[in-house]
C-alpha positions in Angstrom: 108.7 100.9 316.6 106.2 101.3 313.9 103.0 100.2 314.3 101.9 98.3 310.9 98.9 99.4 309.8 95.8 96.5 309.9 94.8 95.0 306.9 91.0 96.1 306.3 88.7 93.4 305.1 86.4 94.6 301.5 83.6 95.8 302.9 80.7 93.3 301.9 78.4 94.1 299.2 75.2 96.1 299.9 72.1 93.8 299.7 69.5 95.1 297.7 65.6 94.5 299.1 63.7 92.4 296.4 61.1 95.3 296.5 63.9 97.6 294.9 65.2 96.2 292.0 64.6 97.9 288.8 64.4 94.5 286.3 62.0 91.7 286.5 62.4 88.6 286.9 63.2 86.6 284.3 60.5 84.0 282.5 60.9 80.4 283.1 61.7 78.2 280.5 59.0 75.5 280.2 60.5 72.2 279.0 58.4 69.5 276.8 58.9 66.0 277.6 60.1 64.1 274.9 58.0 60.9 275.7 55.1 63.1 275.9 55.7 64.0 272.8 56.6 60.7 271.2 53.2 59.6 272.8 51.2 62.2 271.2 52.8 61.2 267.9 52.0 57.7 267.8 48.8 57.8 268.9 48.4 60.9 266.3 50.1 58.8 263.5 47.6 55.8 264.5 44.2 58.0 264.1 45.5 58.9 260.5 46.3 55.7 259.6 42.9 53.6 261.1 40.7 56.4 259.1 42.4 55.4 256.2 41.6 52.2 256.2 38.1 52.6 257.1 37.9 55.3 254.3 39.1 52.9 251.5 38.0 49.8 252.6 35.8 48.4 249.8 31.8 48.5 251.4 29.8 45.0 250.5 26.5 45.8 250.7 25.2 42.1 250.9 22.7 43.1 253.5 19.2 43.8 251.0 17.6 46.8 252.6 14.4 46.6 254.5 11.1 47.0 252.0 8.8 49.9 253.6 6.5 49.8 251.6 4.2 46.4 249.9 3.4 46.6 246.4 1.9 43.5 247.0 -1.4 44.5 248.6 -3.0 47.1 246.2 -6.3 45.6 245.4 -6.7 44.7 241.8 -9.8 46.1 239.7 -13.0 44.3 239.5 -13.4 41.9 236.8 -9.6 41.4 235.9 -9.1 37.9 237.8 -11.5 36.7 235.1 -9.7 38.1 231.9 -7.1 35.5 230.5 -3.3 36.1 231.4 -1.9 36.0 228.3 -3.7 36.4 224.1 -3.5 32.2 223.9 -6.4 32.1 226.1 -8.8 34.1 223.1 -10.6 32.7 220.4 -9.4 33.0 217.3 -11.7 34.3 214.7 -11.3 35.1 211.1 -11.3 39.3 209.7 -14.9 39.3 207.9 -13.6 39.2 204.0 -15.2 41.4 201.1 -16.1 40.1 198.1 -14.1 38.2 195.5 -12.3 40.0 193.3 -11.5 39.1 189.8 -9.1 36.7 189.1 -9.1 35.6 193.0 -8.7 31.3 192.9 -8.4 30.8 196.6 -12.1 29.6 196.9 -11.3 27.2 194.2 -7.8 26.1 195.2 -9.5 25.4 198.9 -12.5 23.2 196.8 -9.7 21.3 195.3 -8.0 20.5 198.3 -4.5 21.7 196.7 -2.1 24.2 199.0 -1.3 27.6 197.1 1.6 28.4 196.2 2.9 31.4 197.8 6.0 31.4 195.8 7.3 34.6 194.4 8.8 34.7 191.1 12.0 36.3 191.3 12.5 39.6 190.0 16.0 40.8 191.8 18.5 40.8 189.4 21.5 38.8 189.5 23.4 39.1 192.5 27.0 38.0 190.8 26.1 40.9 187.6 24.8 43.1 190.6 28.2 42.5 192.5 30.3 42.7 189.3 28.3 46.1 188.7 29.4 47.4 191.9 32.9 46.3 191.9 33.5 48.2 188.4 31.6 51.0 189.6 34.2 51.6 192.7 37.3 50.8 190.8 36.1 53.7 188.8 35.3 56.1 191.3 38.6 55.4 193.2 41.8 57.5 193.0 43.9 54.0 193.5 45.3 54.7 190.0 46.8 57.7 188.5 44.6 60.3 186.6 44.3 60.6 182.9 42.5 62.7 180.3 39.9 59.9 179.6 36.7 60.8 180.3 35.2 58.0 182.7 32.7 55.9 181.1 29.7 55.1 182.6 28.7 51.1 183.9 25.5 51.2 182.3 27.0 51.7 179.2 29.2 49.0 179.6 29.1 46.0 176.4 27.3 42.7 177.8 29.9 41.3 175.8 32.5 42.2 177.4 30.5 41.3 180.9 29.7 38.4 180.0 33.7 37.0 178.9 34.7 37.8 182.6 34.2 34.4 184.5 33.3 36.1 187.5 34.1 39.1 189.5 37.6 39.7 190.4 38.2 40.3 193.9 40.3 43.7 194.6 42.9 42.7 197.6 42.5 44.9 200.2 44.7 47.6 200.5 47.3 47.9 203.1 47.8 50.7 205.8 51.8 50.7 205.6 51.5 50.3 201.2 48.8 53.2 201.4 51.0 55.1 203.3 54.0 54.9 201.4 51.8 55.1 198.4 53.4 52.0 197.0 50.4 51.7 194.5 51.6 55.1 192.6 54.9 54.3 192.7 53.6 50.7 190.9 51.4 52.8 188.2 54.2 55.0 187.5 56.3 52.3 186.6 53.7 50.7 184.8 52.4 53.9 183.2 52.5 53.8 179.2 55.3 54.0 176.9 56.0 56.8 174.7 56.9 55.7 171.6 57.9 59.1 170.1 61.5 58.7 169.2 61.6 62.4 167.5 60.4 65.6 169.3 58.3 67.8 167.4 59.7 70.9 168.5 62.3 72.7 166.4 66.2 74.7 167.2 65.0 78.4 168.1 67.0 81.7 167.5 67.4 83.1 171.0 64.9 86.0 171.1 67.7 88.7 171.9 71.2 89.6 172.5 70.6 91.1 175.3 68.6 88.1 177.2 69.0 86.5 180.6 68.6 83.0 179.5 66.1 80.1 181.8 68.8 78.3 184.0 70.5 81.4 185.0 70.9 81.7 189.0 70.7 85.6 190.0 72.3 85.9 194.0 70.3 88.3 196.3 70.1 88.5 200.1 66.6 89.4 201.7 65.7 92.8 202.9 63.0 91.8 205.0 62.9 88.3 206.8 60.0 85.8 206.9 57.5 84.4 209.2 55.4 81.5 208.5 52.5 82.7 210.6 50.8 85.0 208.7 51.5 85.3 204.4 52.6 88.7 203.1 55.5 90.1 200.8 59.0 89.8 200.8 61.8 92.1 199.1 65.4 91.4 198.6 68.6 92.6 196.7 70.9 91.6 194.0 74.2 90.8 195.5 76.3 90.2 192.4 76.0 91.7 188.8 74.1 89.4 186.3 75.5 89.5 182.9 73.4 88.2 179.1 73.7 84.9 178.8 74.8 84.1 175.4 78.0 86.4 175.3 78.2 87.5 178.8 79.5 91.0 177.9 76.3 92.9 178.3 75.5 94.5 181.8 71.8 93.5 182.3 71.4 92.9 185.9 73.4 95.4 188.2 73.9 95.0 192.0 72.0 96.4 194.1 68.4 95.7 191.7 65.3 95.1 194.0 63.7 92.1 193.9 60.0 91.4 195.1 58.0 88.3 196.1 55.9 86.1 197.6 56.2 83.2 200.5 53.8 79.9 201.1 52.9 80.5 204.4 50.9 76.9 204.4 53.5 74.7 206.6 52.5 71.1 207.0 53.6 68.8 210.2 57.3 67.9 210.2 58.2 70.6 207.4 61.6 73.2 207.5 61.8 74.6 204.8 59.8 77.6 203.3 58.8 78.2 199.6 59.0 81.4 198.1 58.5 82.6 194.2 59.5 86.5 192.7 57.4 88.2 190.9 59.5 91.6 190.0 62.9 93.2 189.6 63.4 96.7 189.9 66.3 98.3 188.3 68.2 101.1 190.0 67.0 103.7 187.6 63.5 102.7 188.0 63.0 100.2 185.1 61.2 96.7 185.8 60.4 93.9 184.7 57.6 90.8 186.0 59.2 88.1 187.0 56.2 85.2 186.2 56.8 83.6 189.7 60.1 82.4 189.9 61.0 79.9 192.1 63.4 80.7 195.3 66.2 78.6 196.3 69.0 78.4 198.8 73.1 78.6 198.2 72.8 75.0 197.2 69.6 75.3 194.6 67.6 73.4 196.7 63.9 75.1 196.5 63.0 76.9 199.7 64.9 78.2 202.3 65.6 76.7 205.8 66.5 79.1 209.1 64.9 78.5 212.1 61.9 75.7 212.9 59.2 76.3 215.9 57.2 73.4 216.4 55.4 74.5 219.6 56.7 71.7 221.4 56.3 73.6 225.1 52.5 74.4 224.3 52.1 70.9 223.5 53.3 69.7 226.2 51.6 71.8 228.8 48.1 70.8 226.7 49.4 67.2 227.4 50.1 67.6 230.9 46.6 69.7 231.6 45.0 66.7 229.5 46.2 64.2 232.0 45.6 66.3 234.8 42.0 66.6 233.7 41.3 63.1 233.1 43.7 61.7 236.1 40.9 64.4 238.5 37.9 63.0 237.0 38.8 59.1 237.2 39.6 59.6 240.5 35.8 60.7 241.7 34.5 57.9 240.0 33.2 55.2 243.1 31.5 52.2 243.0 29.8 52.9 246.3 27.3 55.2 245.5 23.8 55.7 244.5 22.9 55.2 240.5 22.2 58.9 240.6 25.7 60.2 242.0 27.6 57.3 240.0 26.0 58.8 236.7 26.7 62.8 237.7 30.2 62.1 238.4 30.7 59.6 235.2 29.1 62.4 232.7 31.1 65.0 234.6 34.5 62.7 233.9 34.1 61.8 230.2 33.4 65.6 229.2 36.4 66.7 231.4 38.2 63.7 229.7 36.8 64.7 226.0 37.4 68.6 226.7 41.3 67.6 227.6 41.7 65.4 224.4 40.3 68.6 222.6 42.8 70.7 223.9 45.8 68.4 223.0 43.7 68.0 219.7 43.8 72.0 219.1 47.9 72.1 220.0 48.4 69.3 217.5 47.0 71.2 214.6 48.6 74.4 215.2 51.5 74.5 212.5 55.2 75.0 212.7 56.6 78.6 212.7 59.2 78.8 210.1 61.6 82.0 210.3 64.1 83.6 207.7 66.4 86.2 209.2 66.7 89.3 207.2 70.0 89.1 205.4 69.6 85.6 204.3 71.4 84.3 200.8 68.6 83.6 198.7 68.8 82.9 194.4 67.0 83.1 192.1 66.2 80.5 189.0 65.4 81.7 186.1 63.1 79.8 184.4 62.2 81.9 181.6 63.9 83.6 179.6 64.1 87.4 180.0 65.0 89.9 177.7 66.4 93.4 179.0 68.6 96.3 177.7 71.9 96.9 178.7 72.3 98.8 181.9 73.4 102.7 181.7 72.4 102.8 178.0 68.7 102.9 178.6 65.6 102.4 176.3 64.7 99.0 175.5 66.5 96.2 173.4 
């Protein structure tokens, strides 16, 4: 027989001595109650909201403060308990008069027993010619109506006659805001303006001044060189797009492509306006000839005057001045307090309306700042003639 060999038992694991380990221990996690916490936060929240309270309630200071010092005991100056209170108590006496002068009847009026008469003649003049005066003086002087050559005349040398029919002076109705704004009374003097009876025109059928001539009415096409900005004024060049022929035949080169223009932009933009006006003052020819314009008007595609691209009204720098103006004036209404001394009241009250004023300013300043208008270079532009302009053929030189 075999003996089986014993099952051995796993040998236990060696125990290491505390003192021998190589790692610490590790740290103990320290919990926080939550009631603890929920404690805290109350009572926290409760502090906050009881100063607060105290903070804003309003202060009634019905309790008159204590006086420390008497006004009441100074001791008064000799010999002022016996002057009178008031000038009642005095004697009235008379100035001591000079001597009569000429002419003087008060002594004898006062023998007679009879009361002068103080009476004033009156030497104003008439308050309803005075009145009438002024009325005719400001209907002259105002710009209600429209202007004329005639020289204004002056009131003083106004007829009495002519004074003196009027029953009385006519009251002018006051004007209206809305009528003055849409300057109803010009458009009622133009329709009321005078008739011209001329049925004939004075002017006669003229020869046109040259075969070779670019007749007023004539549109030349161009596109601009340079573009435009509103901000600042300066010059502005562009270039004939299409050939310009004479006007009366139309056979006659005058006007080849690629002729120079030069000119002039408004760089005064008003509130609320988009478009841009601009005027030419000279064309230069390819081979170096030229001629002045006289200012002729610019015009879009469509012949309306100006041109229209691109509008900046600032609206972003407005609104940041608006916002700083309400921050400013929101800061300094909320220091103002009741509570306080006359002397702190009137600091912080000055301090408030010149922050308020100095914000209003500012939004003041972004209002008046004009709109940036901006033509891109290569924009369709024309030209209206509105002159006529005599050239020479081009390519034959001289002149016609």
């Amino acid at each position: 027989m075999t003996d089986e060999p014993e099952e051995q038992a796993p040998a236990p694991a060696p125990v290491v001595p505390s003192d021998l380990r190589l790692r610490g221990e590790r740290p103990r996690v320290t919990r926080l109650s939550r009631k603890v916490l929920i404690t805290l936060g109350a009572v926290s929240a409760l502090a906050i909201a009881g100063a607060l309270g105290y903070a804003l309630q309003t202060r009634n200071r019905s309790q008159t403060g204590q006086e420390l010092l008497s006004t009441q005991s100074r001791p008064s100056a000799e010999g002022l308990a016996g002057l009178p209170k008031d000038y009642t108590g005095l004697p009235r006496q008379a100035p001591p008069l000079g001597p009569p002068l000429p002419g003087d009847l008060g002594k004898p009026i006062l023998n007679a027993g009879a009361a002068p008469n103080t009476s004033v003649s009156a030497t104003t003049p008439d308050p309803a010619a005075q009145r009438l005066a002024q009325e005719t003086e400001a209907a002259r002087v105002s710009r209600l109506f429209a202007q004329t050559n005639q020289q204004p005349q002056p009131v003083g040398l106004v007829a009495p006659s002519a004074m003196a029919t009027q029953g009385g002076p006519t009251p002018t109705p006051p004007a209206d805001a809305g009528s003055a704004q849409n300057m109803q009374d010009r458009k009622t003097a133009f329709l009321n303006a005078a008739t011209d009876k001329r049925t004939v025109s004075s002017d006669r059928l003229e020869a046109k001044a040259s075969p070779y001539v670019v007749q007023a009415g004539t549109v030349i096409p161009a596109a601009l060189i340079t573009g435009i900005r509103s901000d600042l004024p300066g010059q502005i060049t562009a270039q004939v797009t299409e050939a310009v022929y004479d006007s009366p035949t139309g056979q006659y080169l005058l006007i080849p492509q690629g002729a120079k223009l030069i000119g002039q932009y408004d760089s005064s933009v008003a509130f609320g306006q988009s478009r841009i006006l601009l005027v030419w003052t000279r064309i230069i020819m390819p081979d170096g000839n030229s001629i002045v314009l006289e200012r002729q008007p610019g015009a879009d595609t469509q012949g309306y005057a100006g041109l229209e691209d691109e509008v900046d009204n600032h609206w972003g720098m407005l609104f940041k001045a608006a916002v700083l103006s309400t921050l400013l004036s929101v800061g300094a209404e909320a220091g103002t307090s009741q509570n306080e001394n006359n002397l702190v009241q009137a600091i912080r009250s000055g301090a408030s309306n010149s922050i308020s004023q100095t914000g209003q300013q500012i939004v003041q300043r972004q209002l008046n700042i004009q709109p940036t208008l901006t033509i891109r270079p290569g924009f369709p532009v024309r030209v209206i003639v509105t002159r006529d302009l005599v050239l020479a053929p081009y390519g034959h030189g001289g002149t016609p």
